[in-house]
DODRENFI-364815 format. One line per 5 residues: number of its first residue (from 1); their letters; for each residue z, y, x of C-alpha. Coordinates in nm, 3 decimals. Layout:
N
NUM) A) Z Y X ~ ...
END
This chain:
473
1) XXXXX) -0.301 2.885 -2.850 ~ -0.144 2.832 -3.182 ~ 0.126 2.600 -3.284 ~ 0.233 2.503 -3.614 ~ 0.484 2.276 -3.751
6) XXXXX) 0.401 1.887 -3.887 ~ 0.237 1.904 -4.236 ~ 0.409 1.706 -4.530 ~ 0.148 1.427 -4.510 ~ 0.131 1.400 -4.141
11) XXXXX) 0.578 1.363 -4.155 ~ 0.523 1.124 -4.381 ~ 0.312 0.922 -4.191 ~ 0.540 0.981 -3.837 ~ 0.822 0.856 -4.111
16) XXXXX) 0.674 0.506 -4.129 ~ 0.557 0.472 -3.724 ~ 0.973 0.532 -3.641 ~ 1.100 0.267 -3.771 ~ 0.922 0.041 -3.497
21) XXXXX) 1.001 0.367 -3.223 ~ 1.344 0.316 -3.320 ~ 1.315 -0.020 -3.195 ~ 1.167 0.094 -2.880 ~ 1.420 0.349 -2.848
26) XXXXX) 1.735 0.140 -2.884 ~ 1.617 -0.182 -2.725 ~ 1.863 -0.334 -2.506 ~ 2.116 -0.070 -2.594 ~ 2.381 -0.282 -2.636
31) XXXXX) 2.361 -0.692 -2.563 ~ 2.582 -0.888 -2.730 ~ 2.874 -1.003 -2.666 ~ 2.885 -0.623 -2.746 ~ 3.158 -0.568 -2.499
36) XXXXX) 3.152 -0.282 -2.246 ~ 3.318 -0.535 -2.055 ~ 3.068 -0.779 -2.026 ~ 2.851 -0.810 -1.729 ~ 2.488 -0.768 -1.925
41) XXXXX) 2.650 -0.406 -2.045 ~ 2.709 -0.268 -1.697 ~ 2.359 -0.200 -1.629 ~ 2.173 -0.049 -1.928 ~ 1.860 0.078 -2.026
46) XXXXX) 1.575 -0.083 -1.844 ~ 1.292 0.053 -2.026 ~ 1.127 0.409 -2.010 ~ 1.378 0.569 -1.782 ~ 1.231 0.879 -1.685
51) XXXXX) 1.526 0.992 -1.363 ~ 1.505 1.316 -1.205 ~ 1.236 1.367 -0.985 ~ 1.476 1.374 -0.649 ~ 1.624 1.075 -0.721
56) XXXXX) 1.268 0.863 -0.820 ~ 1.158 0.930 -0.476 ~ 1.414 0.712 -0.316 ~ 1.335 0.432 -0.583 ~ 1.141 0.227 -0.737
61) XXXXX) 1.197 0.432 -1.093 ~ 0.943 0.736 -1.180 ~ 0.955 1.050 -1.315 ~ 0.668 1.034 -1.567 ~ 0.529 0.869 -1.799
66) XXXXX) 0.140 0.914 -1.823 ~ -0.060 0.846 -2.138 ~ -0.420 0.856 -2.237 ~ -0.629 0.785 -2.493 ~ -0.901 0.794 -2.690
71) XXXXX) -0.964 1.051 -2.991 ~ -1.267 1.125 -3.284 ~ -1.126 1.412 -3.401 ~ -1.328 1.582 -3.733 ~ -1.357 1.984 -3.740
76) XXXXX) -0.997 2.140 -3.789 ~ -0.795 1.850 -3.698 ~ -0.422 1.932 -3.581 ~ -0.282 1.700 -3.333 ~ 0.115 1.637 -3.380
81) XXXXX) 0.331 1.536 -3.084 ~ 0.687 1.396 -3.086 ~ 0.847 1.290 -2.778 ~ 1.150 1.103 -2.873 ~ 1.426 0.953 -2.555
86) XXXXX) 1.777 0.913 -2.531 ~ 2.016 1.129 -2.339 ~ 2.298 0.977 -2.180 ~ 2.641 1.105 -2.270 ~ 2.893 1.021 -2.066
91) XXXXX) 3.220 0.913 -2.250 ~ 3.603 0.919 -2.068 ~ 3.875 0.822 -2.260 ~ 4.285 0.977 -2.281 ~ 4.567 0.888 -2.385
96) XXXXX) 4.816 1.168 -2.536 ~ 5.117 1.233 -2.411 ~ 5.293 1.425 -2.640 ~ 5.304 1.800 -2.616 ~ 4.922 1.833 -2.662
101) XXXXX) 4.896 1.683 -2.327 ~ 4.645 1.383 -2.256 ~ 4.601 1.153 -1.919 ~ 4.246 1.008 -1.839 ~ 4.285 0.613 -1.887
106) XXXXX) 4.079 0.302 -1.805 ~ 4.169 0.220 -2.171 ~ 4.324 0.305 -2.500 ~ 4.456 -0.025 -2.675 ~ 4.464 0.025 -3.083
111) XXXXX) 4.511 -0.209 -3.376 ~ 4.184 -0.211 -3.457 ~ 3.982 -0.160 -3.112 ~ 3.999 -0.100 -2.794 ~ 3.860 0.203 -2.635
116) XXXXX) 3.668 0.227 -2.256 ~ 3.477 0.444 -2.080 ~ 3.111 0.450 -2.216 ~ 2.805 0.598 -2.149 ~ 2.660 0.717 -2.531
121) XXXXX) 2.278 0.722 -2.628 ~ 2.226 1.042 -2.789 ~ 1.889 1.106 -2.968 ~ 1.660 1.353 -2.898 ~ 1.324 1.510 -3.028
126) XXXXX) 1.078 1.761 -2.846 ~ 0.812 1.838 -3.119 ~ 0.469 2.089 -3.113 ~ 0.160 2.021 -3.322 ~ -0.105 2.209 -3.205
131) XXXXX) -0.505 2.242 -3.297 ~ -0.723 2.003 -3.088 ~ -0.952 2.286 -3.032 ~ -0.683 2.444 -2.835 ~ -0.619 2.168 -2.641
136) XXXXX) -0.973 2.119 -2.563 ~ -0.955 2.493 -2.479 ~ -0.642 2.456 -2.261 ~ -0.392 2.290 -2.106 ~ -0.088 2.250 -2.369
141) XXXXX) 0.282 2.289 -2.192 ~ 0.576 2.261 -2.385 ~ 0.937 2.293 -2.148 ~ 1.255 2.168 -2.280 ~ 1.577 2.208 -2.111
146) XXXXX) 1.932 2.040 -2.268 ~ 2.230 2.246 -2.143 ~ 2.538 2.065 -1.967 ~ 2.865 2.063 -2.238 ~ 3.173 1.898 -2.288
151) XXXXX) 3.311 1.737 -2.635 ~ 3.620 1.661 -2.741 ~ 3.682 1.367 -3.018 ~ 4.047 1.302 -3.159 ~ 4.132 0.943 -3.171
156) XXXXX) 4.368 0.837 -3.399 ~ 4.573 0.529 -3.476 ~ 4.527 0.301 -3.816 ~ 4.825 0.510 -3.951 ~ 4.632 0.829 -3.881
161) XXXXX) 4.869 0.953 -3.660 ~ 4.685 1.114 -3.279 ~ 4.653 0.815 -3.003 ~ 4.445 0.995 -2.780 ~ 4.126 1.145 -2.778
166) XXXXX) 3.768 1.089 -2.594 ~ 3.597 1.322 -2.392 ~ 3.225 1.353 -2.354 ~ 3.023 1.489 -2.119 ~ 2.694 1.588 -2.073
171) XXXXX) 2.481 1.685 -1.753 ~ 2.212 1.940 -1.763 ~ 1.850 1.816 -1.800 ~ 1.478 1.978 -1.784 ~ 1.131 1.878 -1.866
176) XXXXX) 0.843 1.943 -2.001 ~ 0.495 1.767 -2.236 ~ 0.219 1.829 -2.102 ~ -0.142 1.787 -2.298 ~ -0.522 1.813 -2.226
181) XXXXX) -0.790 1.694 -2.368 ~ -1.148 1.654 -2.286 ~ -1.493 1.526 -2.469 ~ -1.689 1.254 -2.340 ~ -2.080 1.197 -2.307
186) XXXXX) -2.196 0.970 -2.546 ~ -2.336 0.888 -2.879 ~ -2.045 0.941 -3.071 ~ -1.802 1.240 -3.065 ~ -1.488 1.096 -2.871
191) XXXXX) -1.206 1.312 -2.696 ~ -0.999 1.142 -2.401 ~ -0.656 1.285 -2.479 ~ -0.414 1.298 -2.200 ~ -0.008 1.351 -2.257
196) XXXXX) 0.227 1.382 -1.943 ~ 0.623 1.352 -1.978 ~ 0.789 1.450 -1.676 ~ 1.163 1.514 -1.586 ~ 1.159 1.818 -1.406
201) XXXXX) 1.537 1.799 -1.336 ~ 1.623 1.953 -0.989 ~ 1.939 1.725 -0.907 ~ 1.933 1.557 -0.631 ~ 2.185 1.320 -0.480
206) XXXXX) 2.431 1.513 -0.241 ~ 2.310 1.578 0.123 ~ 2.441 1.271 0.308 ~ 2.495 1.001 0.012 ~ 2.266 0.769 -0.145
211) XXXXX) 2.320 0.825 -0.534 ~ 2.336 0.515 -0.750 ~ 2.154 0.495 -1.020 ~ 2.463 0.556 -1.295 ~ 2.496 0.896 -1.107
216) XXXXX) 2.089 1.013 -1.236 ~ 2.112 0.856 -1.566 ~ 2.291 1.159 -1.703 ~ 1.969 1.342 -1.578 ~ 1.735 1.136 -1.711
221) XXXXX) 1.479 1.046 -2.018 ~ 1.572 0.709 -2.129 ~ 1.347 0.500 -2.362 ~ 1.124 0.798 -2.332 ~ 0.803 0.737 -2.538
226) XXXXX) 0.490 0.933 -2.774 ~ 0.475 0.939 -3.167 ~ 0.109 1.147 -3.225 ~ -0.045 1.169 -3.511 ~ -0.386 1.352 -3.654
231) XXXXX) -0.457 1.472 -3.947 ~ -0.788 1.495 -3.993 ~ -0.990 1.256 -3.756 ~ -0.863 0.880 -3.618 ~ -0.799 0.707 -3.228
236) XXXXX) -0.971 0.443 -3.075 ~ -0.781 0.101 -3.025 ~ -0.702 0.069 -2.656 ~ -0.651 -0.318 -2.707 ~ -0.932 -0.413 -2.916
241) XXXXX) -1.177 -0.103 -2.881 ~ -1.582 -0.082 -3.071 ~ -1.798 -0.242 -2.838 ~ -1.947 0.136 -2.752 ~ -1.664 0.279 -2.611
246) XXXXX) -1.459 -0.033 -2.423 ~ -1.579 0.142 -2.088 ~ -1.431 0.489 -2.149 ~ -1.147 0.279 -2.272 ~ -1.138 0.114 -1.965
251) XXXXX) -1.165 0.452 -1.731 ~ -0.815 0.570 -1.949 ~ -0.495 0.545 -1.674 ~ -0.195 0.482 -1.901 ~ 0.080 0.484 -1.620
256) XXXXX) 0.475 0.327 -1.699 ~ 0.353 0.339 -2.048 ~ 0.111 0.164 -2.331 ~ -0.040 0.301 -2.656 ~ -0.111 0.121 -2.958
261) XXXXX) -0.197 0.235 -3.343 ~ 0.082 0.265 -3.526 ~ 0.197 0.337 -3.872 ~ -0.001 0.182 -4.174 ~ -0.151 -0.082 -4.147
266) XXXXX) -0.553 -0.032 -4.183 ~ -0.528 0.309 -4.044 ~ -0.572 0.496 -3.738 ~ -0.411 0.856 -3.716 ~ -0.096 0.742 -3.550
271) XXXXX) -0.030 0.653 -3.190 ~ 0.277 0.518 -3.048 ~ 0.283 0.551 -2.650 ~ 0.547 0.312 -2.560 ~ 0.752 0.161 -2.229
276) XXXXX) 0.739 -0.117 -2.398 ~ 0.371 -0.346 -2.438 ~ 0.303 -0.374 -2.797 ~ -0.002 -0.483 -3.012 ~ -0.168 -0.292 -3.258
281) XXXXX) 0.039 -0.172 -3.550 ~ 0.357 -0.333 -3.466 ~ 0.613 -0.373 -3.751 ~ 0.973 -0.488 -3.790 ~ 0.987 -0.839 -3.973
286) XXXXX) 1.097 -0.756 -4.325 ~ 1.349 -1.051 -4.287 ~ 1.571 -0.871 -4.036 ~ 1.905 -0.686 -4.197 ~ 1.918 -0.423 -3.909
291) XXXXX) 1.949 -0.391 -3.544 ~ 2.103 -0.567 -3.345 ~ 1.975 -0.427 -3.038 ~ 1.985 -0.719 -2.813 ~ 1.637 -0.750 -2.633
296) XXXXX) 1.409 -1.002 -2.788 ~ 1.612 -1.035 -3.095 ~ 1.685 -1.369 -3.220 ~ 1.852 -1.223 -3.522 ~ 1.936 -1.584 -3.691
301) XXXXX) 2.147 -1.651 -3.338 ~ 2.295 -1.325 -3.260 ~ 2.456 -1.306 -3.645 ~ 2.586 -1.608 -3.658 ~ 2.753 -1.551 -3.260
306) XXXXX) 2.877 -1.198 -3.363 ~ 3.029 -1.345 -3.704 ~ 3.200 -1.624 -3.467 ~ 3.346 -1.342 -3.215 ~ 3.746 -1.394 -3.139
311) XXXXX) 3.939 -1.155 -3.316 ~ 4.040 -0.937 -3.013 ~ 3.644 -0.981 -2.848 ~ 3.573 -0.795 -3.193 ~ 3.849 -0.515 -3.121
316) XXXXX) 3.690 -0.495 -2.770 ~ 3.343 -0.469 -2.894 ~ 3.464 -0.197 -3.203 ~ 3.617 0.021 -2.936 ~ 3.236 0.008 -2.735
321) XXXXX) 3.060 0.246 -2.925 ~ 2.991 0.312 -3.307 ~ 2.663 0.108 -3.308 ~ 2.816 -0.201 -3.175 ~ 3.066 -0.198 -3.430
326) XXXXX) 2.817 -0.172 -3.710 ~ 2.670 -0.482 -3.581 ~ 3.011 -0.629 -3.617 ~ 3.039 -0.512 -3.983 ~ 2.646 -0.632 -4.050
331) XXXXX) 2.759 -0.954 -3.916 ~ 3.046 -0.991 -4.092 ~ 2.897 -0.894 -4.431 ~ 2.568 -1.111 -4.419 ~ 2.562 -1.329 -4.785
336) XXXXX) 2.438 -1.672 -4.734 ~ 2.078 -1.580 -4.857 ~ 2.012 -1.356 -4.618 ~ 2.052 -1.573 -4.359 ~ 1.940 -1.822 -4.471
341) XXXXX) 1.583 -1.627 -4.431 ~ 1.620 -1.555 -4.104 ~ 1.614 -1.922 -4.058 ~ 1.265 -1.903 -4.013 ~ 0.912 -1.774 -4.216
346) XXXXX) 0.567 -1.806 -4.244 ~ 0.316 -1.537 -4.243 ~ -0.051 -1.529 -4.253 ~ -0.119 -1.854 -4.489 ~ -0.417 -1.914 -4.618
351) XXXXX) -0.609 -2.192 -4.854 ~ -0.732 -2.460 -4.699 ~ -0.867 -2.676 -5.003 ~ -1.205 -2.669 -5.153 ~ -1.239 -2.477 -5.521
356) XXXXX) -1.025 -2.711 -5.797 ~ -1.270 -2.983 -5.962 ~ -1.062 -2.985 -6.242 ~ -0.834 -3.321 -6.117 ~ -0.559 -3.337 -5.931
361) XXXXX) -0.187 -3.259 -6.001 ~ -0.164 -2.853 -6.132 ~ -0.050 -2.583 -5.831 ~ 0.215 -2.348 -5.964 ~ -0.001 -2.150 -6.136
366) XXXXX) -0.136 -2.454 -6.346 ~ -0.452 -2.425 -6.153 ~ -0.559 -2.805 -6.069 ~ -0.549 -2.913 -5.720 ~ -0.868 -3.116 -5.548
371) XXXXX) -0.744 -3.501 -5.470 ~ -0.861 -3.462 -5.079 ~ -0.820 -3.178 -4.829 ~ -1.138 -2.955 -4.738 ~ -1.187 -3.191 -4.433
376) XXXXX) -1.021 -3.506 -4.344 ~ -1.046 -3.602 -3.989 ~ -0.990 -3.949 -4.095 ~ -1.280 -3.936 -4.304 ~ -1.485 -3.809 -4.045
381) XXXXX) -1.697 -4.085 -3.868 ~ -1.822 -3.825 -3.646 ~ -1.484 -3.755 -3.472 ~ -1.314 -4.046 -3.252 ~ -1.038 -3.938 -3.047
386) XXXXX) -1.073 -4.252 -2.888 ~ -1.404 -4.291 -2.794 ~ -1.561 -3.959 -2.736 ~ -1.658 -3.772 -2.419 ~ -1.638 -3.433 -2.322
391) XXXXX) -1.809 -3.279 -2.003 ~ -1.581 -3.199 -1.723 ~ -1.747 -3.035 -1.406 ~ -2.100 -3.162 -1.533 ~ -1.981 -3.505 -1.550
396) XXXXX) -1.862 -3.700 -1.882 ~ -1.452 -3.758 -1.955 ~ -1.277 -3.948 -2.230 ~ -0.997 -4.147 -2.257 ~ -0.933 -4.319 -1.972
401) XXXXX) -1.081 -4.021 -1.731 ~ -0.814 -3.942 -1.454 ~ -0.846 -3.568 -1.414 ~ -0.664 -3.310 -1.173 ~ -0.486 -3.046 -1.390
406) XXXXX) -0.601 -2.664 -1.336 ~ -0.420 -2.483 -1.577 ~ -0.432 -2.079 -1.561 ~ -0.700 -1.947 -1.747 ~ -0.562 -1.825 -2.022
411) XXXXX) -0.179 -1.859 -1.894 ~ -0.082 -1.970 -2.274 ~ 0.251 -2.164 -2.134 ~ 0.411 -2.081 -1.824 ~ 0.552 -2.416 -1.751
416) XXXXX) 0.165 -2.476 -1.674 ~ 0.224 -2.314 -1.328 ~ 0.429 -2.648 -1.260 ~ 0.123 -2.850 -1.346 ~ -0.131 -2.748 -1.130
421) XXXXX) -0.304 -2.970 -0.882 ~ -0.089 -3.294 -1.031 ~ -0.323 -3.589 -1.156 ~ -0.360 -3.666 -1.522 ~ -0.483 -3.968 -1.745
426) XXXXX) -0.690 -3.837 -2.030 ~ -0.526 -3.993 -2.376 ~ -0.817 -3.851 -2.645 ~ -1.082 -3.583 -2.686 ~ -1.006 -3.391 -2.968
431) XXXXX) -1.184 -3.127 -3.183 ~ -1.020 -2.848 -3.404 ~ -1.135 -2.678 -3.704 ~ -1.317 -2.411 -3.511 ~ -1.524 -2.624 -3.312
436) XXXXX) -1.316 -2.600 -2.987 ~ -1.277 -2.920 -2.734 ~ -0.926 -3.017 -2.684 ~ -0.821 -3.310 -2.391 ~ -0.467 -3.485 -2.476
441) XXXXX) -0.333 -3.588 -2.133 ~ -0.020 -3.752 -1.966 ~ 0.033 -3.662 -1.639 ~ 0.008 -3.914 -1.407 ~ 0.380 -4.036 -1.243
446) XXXXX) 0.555 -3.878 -1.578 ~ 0.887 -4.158 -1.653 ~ 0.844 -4.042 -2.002 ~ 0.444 -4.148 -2.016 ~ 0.477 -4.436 -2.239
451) XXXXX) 0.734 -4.271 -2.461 ~ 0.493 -3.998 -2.530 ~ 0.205 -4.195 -2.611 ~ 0.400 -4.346 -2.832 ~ 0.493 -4.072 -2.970
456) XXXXX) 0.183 -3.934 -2.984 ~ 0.330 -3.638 -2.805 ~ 0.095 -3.497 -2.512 ~ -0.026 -3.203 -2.292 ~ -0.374 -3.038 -2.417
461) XXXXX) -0.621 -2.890 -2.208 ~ -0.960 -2.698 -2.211 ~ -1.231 -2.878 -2.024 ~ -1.239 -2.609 -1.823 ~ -0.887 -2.628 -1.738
466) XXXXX) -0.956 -2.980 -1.610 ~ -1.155 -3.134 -1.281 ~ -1.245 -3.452 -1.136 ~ -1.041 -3.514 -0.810 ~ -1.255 -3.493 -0.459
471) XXX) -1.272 -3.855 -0.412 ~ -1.478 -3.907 -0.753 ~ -1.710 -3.584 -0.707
END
């Protein structure tokens, strides 16, 4: 087997793919308030958690992460690997005494923040790039091991003068990437590549006590997940596959984990194997300033909470770790333009209007715009919400129909759970611009029925989301 190291081209495309695996890495790192204090802080790190293998067994947390998908590698191509996870260093905090002496404290009160203990996310890379052939050949195994140490950090006061200091430790930890790969029958050359993270850590809790889980986290991957890239060849989609290979698509076991192209946009050589479920080619909005690592970021919200932090809640926060106090300083520093587009954008527009006839008030670009819209339902003497009928169960419904709700087909709103089996009274039949039959409904015994009709604002329905009740069938 040979190994070489990432080419220039195939960094460069790894480069663009981190900036969303940064996201995965760091999400939920720190939830505001941004506090150590605060309850959501006390238990961290929720997603990819990879905990030592004697610890997993008496929980409902694993050990591995197990990935596979599918590859059409060309002759030559290199395949590049990076696993990427946080280690957990654990942070203490003393006060000095004078004398070069220090005392472990529950807290170190400065001017400008207040220091606690902490448990630190420190970065980590295992990397190999290795021909596919070989893999193909054999089994790839690359071990990594990160030795147990102790830091030391002065801590000094606004004046400069020594406060204290914090001490950080770190716990031994082991494991190991494993690859295969193997080609598939078929028309079309197509590899089923297999990658296996494991934490091969032998701590277990000691002999008589049940370790909680702040005990393994030292030992453990956290927000473990794949970067792989190829240079000369491209992967399958796993979420929207050719039509020819959805079944060896469906035979792939992707275990605590869930690959998706990533990178460029209109491209294929990158794979991001994630804890997280993601879609194809996922992308931080351009809008956002930075993270804010709060899970499902509402980054409007959370900058205009952090900006509105008490003075002492931001010393608290400051003293948490050196990410939560950038968020503090992002907050803080925000201009009024910037957030005033994170109040909201639109993506994906596209014209809706026939070619300009040459009437019509000019667009920006002095190009005139037609008088009507491409279609007008108005206009339309084929469409009556009113009037028209839809089949329901083999059997005509309009407005008027009393229908019994079966929502769950394509589980588009939750809150349709609460719906099912109650009675509804059909309002209109309406059609969009794709052909598809919509039913407005109100559901029968709502206080707020009349209100909403006259509002115009109702529930909507697939026919096949809808059925007569027994005693009409």
């Amino acid at each position: 087997m040979s190994v070489t190291a990432f080419a220039p081209q195939t960094e460069a495309r790894l480069a663009l793919a981190r900036k969303v695996a940064d996201a995965v890495l760091f999400e939920g790192y720190v939830l505001y308030p941004y506090r150590a204090s605060a309850a959501k802080n006390r238990l961290r790190w929720q997603f990819g958690v990879l905990v030592p293998p004697g610890w997993g067994a008496e929980c409902e947390e694993h050990a591995f992460q197990h990935t596979e998908c599918l590859l059409e590698p060309r002759a030559g191509a290199t395949l590049a690997v990076e696993l990427r996870f946080l280690r957990a260093r654990r942070r203490t905090v003393q006060r000095a005494c004078g004398d070069g002496e220090f005392e472990t404290v529950p807290e170190l009160r400065l001017a400008d923040r207040v220091l606690v203990p902490w448990d630190e996310g420190v970065e980590e890379r295992v990397e190999t790039a290795v021909p596919v052939a070989d893999v193909l050949a054999a089994d790839v195994t690359v071990p990594f091991q990160r030795p147990a140490g102790t830091e030391h950090e002065a801590v000094l006061d606004p004046a400069g003068r020594t406060a204290g200091r914090t001490v950080h430790r770190y716990a031994p930890l082991t494991g190991r990437l494993r690859l295969s790969a193997a080609e598939l029958d078929g028309p079309h050359r197509v590899v089923r590549l297999t990658a296996v993270v494991e934490n091969t850590s032998d701590w277990t809790p000691p002999a008589g006590h049940a370790a909680a889980r702040d005990a393994a986290l030292p030992r453990s991957l956290v927000a473990a997940h794949l970067l792989m890239a190829v240079d000369r060849g491209s992967f399958l989609s796993m979420t929207d596959p050719p039509q020819w290979a959805r079944g060896a698509v469906a035979a792939c076991r992707n275990l605590h984990t869930w690959p998706v192209l990533a990178g460029e946009p209109g491209r294929a050589d990158v794979v991001l194997s994630s804890p997280i479920i993601l879609e194809d080619h996922p992308a931080i909005a351009p809008e956002s300033p930075g993270a804010l690592y709060d899970a499902t970021e509402i980054d409007e919200i959370l900058a205009l909470r952090t900006a509105a932090l008490t003075d002492e809640e931001k010393r608290e926060a400051r003293g948490t770790d050196e990410r939560a106090a950038a968020v503090l300083d992002l907050a803080d520093s925000l201009p009024p333009e910037v957030l005033e587009r994170l109040h909201g954008a639109v993506r994906g527009l596209r014209e809706v209007t026939r070619p300009a006839t040459g009437t019509g008030f000019p667009d920006e670009h002095g190009v005139p715009r037609p008088d009507t819209p491409w279609w007008d339902p108005a206009g339309d003497a084929g469409i009556d919400p009113g009037h028209d009928r839809v089949l329901v169960d083999g059997r005509p419904a309009g407005a008027g129909s009393r229908l019994v709700l079966r929502p769950g087909l394509r589980r588009t709103d939750a809150q349709d759970v609460f719906l099912y089996g109650r009675t509804a009274t059909v309002e209109a039949v309406l059609h969009d611009v794709d052909g598809v039959v919509h039913l407005a409904v109100t559901a029968d015994g709502d206080p707020g029925a009349d209100l909403r009709r006259e509002q115009g604002r109702f529930l909507y329905f697939r026919p096949d989301e809808l059925a007569w009740p027994e005693e009409d069938g």
